[in-house]
C-alpha positions in Angstrom: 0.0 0.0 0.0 1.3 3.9 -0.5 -0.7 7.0 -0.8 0.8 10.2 -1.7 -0.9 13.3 -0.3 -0.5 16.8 0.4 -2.8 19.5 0.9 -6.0 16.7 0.2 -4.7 16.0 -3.1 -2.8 12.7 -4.3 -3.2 9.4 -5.1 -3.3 5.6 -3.9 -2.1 2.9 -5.3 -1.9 -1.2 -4.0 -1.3 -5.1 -4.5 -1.8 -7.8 -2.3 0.2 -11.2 -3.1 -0.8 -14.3 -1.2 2.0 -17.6 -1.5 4.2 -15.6 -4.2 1.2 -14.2 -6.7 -0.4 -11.4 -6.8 -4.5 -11.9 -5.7 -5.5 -8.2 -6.2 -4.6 -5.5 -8.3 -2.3 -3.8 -8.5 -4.6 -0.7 -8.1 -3.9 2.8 -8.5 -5.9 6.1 -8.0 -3.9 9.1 -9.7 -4.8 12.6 -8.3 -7.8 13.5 -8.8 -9.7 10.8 -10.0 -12.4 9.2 -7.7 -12.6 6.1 -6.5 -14.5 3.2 -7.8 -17.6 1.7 -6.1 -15.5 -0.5 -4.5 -13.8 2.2 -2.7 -9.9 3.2 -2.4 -7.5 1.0 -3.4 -5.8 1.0 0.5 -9.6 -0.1 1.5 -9.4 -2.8 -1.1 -6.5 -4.7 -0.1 -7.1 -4.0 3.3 -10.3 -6.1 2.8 -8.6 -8.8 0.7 -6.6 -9.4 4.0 -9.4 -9.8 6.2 -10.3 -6.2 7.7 -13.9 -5.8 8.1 -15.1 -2.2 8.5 -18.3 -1.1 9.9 -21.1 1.8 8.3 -19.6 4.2 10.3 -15.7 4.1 9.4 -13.7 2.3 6.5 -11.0 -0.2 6.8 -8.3 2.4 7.1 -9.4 3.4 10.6 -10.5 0.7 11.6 -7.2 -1.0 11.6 -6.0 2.2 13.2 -3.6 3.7 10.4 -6.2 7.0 10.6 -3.9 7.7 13.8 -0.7 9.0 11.7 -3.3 10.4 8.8 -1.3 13.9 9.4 2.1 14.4 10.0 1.6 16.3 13.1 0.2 13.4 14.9 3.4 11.1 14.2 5.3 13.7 16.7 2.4 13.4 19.6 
């Protein structure tokens, strides 16, 4: 997984391999496209690796990588 951000704008890309080949993607989101119905591609492989998110968050957070979203909050 990588995204590339600064100032809201950037872009996503990842792969998930699984015994030496690749099961999803790889996936990329340049800046300023949206995502797909099936949501970022950092959501996406999250999910191929088990993370289940509920309504109210997506897998990101709930796996707790929302913590260091900024850069500030890598210093606290």
């Amino acid at each position: 997984m990588e995204a590339e951000y600064f100032g809201g704008v950037g872009e996503q890309q990842a792969a998930v391999w699984a015994d030496g080949a690749v099961v999803l993607g790889p996936l990329r989101v340049l800046e300023g496209q949206p995502f797909g119905s099936a949501g970022s591609p950092i959501s996406q492989a999250l999910r191929r690796l088990g993370v289940v998110a509920d309504a109210a968050t997506d897998e990101f957070a709930t796996v707790g990588l929302d913590r260091h979203r900024d850069s500030e909050d890598w210093i606290a």
